[in-house]
C-alpha positions in Angstrom: -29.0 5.4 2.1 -30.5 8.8 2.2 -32.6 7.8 5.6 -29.4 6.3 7.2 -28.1 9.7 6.6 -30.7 11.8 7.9 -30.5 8.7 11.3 -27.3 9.5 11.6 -27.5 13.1 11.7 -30.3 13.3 14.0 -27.9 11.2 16.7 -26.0 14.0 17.0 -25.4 17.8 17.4 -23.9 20.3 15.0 -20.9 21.3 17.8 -20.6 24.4 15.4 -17.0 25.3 12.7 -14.5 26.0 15.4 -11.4 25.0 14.4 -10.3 21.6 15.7 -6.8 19.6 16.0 -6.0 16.3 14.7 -5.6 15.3 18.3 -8.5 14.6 20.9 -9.6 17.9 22.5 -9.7 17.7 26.7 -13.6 17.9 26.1 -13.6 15.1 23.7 -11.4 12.9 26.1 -14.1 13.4 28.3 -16.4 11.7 26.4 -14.5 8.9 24.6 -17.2 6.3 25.6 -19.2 8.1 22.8 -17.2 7.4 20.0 -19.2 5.3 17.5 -22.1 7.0 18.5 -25.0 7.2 15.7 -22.2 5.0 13.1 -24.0 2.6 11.2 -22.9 -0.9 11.0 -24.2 -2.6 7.9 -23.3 -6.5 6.7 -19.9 -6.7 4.5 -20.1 -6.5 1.0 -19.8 -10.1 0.5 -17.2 -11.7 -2.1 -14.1 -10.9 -3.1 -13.2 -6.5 -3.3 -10.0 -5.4 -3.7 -8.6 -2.0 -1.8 -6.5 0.0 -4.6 -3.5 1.6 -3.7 -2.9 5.2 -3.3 -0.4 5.1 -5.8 -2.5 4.0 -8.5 -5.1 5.8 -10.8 -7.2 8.7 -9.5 -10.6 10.3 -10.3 -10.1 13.0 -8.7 -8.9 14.1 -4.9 -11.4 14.9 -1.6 -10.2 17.9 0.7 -12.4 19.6 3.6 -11.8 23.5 3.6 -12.4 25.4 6.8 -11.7 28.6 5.1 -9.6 30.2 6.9 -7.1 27.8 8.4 -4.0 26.5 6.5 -5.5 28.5 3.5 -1.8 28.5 1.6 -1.8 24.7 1.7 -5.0 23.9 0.2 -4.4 26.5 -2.4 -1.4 24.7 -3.6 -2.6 21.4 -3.6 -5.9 22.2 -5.6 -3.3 24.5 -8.1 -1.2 20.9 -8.7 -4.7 18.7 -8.5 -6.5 20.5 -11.0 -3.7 20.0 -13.4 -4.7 16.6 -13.9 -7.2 15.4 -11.8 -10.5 16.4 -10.2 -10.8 18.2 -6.8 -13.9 17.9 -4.7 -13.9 20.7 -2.0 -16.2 20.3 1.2 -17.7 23.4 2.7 -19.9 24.7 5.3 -21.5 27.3 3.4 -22.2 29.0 0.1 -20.2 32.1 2.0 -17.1 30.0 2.7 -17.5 28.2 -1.3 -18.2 31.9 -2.5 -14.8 33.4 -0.7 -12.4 30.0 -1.8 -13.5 30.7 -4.9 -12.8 34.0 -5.1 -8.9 33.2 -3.2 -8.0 30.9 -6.0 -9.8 32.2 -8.6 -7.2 35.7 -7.2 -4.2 33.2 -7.0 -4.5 32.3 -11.0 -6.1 28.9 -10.1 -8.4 27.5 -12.6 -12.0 26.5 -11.4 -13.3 24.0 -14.1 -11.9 20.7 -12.5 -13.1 22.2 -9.3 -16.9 20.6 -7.5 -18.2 22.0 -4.3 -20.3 20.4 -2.2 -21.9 22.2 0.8 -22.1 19.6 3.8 -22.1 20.4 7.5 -18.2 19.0 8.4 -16.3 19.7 11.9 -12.8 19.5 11.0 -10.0 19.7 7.9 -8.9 16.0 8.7 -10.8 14.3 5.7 -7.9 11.1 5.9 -9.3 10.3 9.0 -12.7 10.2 8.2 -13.1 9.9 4.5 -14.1 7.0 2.6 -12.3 4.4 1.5 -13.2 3.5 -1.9 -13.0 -0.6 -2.9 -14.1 -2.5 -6.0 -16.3 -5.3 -5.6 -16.4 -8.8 -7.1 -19.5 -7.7 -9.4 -17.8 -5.0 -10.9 -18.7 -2.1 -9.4 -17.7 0.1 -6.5 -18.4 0.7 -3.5 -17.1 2.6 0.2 -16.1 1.2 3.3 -17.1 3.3 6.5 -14.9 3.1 9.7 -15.7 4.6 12.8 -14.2 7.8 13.1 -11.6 8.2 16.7 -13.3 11.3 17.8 -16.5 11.9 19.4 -17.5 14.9 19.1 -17.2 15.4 15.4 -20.5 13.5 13.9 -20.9 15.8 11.1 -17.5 14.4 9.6 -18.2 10.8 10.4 -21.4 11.8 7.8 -19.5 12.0 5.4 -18.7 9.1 3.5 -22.2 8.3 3.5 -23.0 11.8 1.9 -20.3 10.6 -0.7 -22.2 7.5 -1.2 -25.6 9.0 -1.5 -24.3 11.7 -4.4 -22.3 9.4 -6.1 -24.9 6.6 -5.9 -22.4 4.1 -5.0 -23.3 2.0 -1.4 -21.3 2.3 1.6 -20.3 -0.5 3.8 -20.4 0.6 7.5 -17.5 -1.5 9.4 -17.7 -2.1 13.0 -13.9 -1.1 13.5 -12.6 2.1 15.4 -10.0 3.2 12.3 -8.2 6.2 11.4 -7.7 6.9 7.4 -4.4 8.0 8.6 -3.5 4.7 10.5 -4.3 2.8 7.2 -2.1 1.8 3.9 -2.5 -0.6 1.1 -0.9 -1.9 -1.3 -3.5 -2.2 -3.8 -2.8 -6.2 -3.9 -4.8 -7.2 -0.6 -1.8 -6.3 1.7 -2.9 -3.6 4.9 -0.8 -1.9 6.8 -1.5 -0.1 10.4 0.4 0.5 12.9 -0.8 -0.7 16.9 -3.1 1.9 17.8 -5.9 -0.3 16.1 -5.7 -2.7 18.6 -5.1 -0.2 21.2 -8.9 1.6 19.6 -10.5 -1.8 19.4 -9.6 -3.8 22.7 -13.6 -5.6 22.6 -11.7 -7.2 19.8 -8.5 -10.0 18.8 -5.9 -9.3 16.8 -7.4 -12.3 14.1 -11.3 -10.5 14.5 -10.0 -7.6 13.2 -7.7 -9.1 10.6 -11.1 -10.3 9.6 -13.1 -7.4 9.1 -10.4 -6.3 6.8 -11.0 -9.1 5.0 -14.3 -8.9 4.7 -14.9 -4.9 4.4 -11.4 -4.0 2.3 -10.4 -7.6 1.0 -7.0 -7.4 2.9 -5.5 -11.0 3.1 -2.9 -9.8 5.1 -3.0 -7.5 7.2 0.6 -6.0 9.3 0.3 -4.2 12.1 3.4 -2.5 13.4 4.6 -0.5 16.6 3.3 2.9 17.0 5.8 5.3 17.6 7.4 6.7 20.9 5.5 9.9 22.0 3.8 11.1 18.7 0.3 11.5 19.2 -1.4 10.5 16.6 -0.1 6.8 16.4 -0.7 7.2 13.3 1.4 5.1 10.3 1.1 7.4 7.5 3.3 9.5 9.2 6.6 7.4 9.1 5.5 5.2 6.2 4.8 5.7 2.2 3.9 3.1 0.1 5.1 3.9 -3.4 4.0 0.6 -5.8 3.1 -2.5 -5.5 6.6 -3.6 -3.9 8.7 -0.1 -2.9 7.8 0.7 0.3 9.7 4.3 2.1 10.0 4.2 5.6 11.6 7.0 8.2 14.6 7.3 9.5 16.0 8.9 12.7 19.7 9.9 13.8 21.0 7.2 16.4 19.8 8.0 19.7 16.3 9.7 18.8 13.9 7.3 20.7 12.2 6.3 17.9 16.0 5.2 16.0 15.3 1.4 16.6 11.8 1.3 16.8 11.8 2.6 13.4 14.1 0.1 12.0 12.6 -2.6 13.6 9.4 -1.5 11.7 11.8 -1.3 8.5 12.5 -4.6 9.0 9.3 -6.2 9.7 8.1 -4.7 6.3 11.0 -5.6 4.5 10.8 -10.0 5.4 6.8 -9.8 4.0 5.8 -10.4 0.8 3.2 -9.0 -1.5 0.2 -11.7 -3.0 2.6 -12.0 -5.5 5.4 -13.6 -3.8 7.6 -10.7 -4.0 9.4 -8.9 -0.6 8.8 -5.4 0.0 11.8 -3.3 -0.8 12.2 -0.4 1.9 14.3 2.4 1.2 15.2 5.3 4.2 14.2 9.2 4.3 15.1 11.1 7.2 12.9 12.3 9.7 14.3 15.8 11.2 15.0 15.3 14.5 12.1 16.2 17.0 10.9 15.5 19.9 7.9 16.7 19.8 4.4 14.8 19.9 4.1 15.9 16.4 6.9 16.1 14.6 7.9 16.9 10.8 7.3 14.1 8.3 7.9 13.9 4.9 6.2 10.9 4.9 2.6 12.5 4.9 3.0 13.0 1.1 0.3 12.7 -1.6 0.1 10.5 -4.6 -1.6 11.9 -7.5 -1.4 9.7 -11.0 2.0 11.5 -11.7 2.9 14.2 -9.3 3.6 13.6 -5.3 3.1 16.9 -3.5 5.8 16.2 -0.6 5.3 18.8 2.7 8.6 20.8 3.2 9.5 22.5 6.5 12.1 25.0 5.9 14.6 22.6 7.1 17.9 21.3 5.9 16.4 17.9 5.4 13.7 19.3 2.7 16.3 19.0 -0.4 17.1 15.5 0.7 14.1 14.3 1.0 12.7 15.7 -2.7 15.5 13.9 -3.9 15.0 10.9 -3.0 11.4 10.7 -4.2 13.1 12.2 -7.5 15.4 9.1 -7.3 12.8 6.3 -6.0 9.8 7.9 -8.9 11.8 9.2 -12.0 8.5 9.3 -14.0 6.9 11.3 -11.8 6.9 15.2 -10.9 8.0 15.7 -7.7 6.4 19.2 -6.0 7.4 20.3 -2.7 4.9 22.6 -0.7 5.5 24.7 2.1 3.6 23.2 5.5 5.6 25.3 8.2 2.0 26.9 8.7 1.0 23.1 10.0 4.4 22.7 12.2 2.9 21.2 15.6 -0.4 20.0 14.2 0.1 16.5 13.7 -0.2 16.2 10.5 0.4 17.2 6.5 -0.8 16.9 3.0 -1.8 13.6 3.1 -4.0 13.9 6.4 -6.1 16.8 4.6 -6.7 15.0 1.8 -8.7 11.7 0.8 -8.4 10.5 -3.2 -10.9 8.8 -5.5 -9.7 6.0 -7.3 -10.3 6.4 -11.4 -13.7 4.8 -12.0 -11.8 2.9 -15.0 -9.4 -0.1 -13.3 -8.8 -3.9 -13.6 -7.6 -5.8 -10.6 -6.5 -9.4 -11.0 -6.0 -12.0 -8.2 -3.9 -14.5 -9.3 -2.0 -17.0 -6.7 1.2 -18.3 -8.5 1.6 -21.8 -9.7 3.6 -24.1 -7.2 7.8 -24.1 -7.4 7.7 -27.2 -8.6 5.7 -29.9 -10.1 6.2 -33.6 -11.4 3.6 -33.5 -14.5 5.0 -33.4 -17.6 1.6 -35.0 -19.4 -1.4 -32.2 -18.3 -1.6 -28.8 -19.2 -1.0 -26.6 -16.0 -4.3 -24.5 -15.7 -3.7 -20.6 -14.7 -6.7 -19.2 -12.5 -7.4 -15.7 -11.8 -10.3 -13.1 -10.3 -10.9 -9.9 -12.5 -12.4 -7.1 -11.5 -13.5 -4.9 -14.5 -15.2 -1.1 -14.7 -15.7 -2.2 -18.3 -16.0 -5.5 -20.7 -12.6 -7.5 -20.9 -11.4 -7.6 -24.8 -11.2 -11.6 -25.6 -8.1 -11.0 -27.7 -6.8 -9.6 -25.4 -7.2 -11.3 -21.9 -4.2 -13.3 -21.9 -1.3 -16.0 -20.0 2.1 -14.6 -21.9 4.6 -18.0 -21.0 8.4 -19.0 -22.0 10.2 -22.3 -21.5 14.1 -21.8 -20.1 16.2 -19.0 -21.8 14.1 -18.6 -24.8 13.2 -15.1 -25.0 9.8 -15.6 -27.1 7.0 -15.5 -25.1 3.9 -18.1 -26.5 0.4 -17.0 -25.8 -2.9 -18.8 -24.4 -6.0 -17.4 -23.9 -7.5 -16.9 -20.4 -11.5 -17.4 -20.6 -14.3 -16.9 -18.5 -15.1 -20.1 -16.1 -18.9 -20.6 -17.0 -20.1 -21.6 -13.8 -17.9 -19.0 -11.8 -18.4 -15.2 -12.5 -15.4 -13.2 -12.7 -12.9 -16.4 -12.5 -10.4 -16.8 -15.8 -8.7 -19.5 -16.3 -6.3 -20.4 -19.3 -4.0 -23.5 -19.8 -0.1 -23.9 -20.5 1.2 -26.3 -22.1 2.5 -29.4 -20.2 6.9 -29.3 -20.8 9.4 -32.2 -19.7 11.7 -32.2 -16.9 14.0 -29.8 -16.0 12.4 -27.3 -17.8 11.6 -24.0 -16.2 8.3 -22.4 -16.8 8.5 -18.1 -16.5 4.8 -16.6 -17.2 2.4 -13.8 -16.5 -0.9 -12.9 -16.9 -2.4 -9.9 -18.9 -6.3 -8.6 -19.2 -7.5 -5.2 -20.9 -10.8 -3.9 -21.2 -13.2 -1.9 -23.4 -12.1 1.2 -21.6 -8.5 1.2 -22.6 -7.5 0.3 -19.2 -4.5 -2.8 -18.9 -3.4 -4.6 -16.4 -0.5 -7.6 -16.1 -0.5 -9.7 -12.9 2.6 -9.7 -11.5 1.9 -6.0 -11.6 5.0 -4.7 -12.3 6.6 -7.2 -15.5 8.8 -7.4 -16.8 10.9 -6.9 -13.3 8.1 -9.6 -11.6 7.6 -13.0 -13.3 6.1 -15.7 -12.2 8.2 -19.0 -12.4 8.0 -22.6 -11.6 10.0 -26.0 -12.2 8.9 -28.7 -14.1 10.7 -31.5 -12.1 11.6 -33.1 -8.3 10.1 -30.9 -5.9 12.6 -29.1 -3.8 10.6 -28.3 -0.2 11.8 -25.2 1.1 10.2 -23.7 4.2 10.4 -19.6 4.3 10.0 -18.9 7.8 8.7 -15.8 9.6 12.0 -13.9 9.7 10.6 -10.8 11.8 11.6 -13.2 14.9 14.7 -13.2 14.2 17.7 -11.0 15.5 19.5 -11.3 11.8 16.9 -10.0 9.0 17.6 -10.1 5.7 16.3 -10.0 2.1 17.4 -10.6 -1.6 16.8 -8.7 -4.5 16.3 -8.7 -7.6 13.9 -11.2 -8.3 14.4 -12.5 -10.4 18.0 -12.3 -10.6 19.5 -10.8 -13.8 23.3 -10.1 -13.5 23.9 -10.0 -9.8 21.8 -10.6 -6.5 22.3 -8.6 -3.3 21.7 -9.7 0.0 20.6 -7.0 2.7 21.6 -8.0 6.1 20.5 -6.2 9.0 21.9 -7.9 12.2 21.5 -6.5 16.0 24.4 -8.4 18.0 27.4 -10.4 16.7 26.9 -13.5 15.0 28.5 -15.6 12.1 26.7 -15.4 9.1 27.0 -17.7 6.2 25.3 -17.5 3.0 25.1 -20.8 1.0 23.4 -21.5 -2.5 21.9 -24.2 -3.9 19.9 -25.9 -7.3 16.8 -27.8 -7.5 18.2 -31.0 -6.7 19.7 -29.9 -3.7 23.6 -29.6 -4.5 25.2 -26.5 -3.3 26.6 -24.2 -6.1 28.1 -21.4 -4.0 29.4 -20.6 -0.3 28.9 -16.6 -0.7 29.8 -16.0 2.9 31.2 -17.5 6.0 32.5 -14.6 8.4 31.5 -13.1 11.5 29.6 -9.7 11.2 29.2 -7.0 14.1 26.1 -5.8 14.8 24.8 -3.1 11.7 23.6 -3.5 8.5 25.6 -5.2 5.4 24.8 -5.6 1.3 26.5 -8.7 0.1 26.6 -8.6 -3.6 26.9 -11.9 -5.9 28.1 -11.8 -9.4 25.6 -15.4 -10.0 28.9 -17.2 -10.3 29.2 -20.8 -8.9 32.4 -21.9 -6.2 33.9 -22.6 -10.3 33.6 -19.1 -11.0 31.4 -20.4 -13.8 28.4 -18.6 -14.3 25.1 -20.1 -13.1 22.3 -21.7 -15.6 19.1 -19.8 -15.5 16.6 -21.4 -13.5 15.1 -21.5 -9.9 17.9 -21.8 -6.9 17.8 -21.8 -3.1 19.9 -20.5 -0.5 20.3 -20.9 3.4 21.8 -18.0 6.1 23.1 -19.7 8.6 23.5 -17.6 12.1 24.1 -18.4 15.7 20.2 -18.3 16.4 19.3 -20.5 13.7 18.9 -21.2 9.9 16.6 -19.6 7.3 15.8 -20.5 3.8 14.3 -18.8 0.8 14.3 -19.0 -3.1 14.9 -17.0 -6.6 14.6 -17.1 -10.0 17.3 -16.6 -12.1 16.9 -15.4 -15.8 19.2 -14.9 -18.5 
């Protein structure tokens, strides 16, 4: 690693520690053709890995400190960082680490969960070209290295490999043009990027890149959506937060801003995909304060750290509403505004000047749920699942959890390892009779106190199946359609709401149905203008009598066609 390094380097000039912008310079859009120049492109690292989400864990967080330049920022974030976590400061110099030291160490900051290191670097932008940190199928870690959108900057396209190198952990070098900014995951093998990574990559098809996500980050889907109007960046981080494994926050314009529809067309699209676990993403609004500028305010460029999100504030009338609804959407965490006028007109905020680690203590678990339905009511049906461990997995305690119907008492199997298969689990429920419905999930902890349930947020996520006729039930790609929609909860406790979002006028009826294929309910039959609509069941059949708990079906019928989809319902 170290020689790839010094290779690297030697590729390139040190262009000196003048300040430079997110965006491309003049002089580097001179000299585009040179981006990629001296990157190292090494094999991927081969089997399943798993790309946590921002949301979860962290070590400790990675910032790059010209001093000098939006000095009040990086003060704050490393007072809130150090609190709980680890911060890793890049400098130029022992001049610049001796004079941040001395500014924080004046501004009552503690220094003992502080590391320098003392790297040549270009610019503050360490999203773009940080590492991105993944755990691999043998249990250990490792970081993927994109090629960096700027050509003129080698020194920070060094620097994941320099991370590599002191941390002793290998980096992966990926042959795509990516931005860490343009990037998002959900920490269960879902990407998300918006289009200027085809627009950076045009050597390359839509499905090659999806690919190299696969095989670099272990994304099995991977969503790109529309940039937006005019911003320069393209970036997605700035309209888009993911929050868990399922909560996704998205911006929001006034109507008539040119990026009002684009927007929620991308709120949308997000909104009709589901998670490895079979669950939709729920998208909630935050405004974006009205701009027309090619870089505009965002509190989307927030920053995730185990219990605190440091939000950028603007000094505008917007910054109370937006703290409030992270307050609302994250009540266990502590939500810390910070003041990032001093960045107005950059491009960018907190999270573009700052890069986590993920804690070096996780579990992941890949698990794809049993079928809906099956006929067997004589075999056990076997539950398989991938685990990726930072420690040992406690036998007692690597576990299937399952109930039958309404019975609230969960029975326990073990999960064991697959002798022939490393890292593969696999444990066996017991077979039940017909009609029965089968609700389970799967739960692993390890020798360093680390646990972790797949679905990943239970109880609210359960998996489910039927133990009878099969019911086939196609669930179609609804970003084609001009009525989107989804329902939630699921599963269904006491009510189920379903979100309409419909761009011309259309009749809209919602119909229900049970596993055998008899309608229970007609929810709705009327004809909707164009807007968006909640339609709220009480899970009550056309009898008014309430519905049996079990797995149902509905249809929504419109003028440009029919879709179908499915929820569990549990009492």
């Amino acid at each position: 690693m170290v020689f790839l390094l010094v290779l690297m380097l030697a590729t390139n000039p040190n262009p000196g520690d003048d300040f430079l912008p997110q965006w491309m310079t003049p002089e580097e859009s001179l000299h585009v053709d040179e981006i990629g120049k001296g990157h190292i492109v090494t094999v991927p690292p081969g089997g399943w890995v798993e790309t946590p989400g921002e949301f979860e864990q962290l070590h400790g967080v990675f910032i790059t400190w010209l001093y000098g330049y939006f000095n009040s920022i990086f003060r704050e974030i490393v007072r809130e960082v150090v609190a709980i976590s680890k911060t890793y400061i890049i400098v130029g110099s022992n001049g610049e680490k001796n004079n941040i030291i001395n500014y924080l160490q004046n501004n009552g900051i503690p220094l003992d969960s502080v590391e320098f290191y003392i790297w040549p670097r270009n610019s503050v932008w360490s999203r773009d070209y940080g590492p991105w940190f993944m755990r691999k199928y043998d249990n250990t870690e490792g970081i993927v290295d994109f090629i960096y959108n700027r050509s003129w900057r080698p020194d920070d396209d060094t620097i994941p490999w320099r991370i590599g190198d002191a941390w002793a952990i290998p980096v992966y070098g990926s042959p795509l043009i990516h931005a860490g900014g343009n990037f998002m995951v959900d920490g269960l093998g879902t990407g998300f990027a918006s289009t200027l990574i085809y627009q950076e990559n045009l050597s390359l098809t839509p499905e090659q890149i999806d690919s190299l996500m696969l095989e670099y980050s272990g994304l099995e889907q991977f969503i790109v959506l529309q940039r937006m109007n005019t911003e320069y960046t393209g970036h997605i981080d700035l309209w888009t937060k993911i929050l868990n494994d399922t909560l996704v926050l998205v911006g929001e314009y006034e109507p008539g801003h040119q990026n009002y529809n684009l927007l929620n067309q991308n709120a949308d699209s997000i909104a009709s995909c589901k998670n490895r676990e079979g669950y939709n993403y729920c998208v909630v609004r935050i405004p974006m304060p009205w701009s027309t500028s090619d870089a505009p305010p965002t509190y989307l460029n927030s920053l995730m750290v185990n219990n605190k999100v440091l939000v950028p504030l603007w000094g505008l009338s917007e910054d109370d509403t937006a703290l409030f609804i992270y307050e609302q959407l994250l009540p266990n965490h502590e939500i810390i505004g910070i003041d990032c006028s001093s960045m107005s007109g950059s491009g960018g905020a907190i999270h573009c000047i700052t890069m986590q680690a993920p804690s070096r203590r996780y579990i992941h678990i890949k698990h794809y749920a049993l079928p809906d339905s099956t006929n067997d009511t004589l075999n056990p049906y076997r539950v398989r699942a991938e685990i990726i461990t930072s420690g040992g997995l406690i036998t007692d305690s690597t576990l299937v959890f399952y109930k039958i119907n309404s019975n609230p008492v969960f029975n326990v199997t073990p999960l064991s390892a697959v002798g022939d298969t490393p890292g593969v689990y696999a444990g066996y429920i017991p077979a039940q009779s017909f009609g029965d419905t089968v609700c389970y999930y799967l739960l692993a902890k390890n020798t360093e106190d680390i646990r972790r349930t797949s679905p990943f947020n239970v109880p609210p996520h359960i998996y489910a199946f039927l133990v009878g006729p099969g019911v086939s039930v196609a669930e179609n790609d609804l970003r084609k359609l001009l009525c989107t929609f989804k329902a939630y909860p699921n599963p269904a406790h006491n009510n189920l709401i379903f979100s309409l979002s419909l761009q011309e006028v259309t009749g809209v009826r919602i119909e229900v149905y049970n596993v055998l294929g008899q309608r229970v309910k007609l929810l709705e039959n009327a004809v909707y203008k164009p807007g968006k609509y909640l339609v709220e069941w009480n899970l009550r059949n056309d009898e008014n009598r309430p519905l049996t708990q079990g797995v149902y079906f509905y249809k929504i019928i419109t003028e440009q066609g029919e879709e179908q989809g499915k929820f569990l319902l549990i009492l």
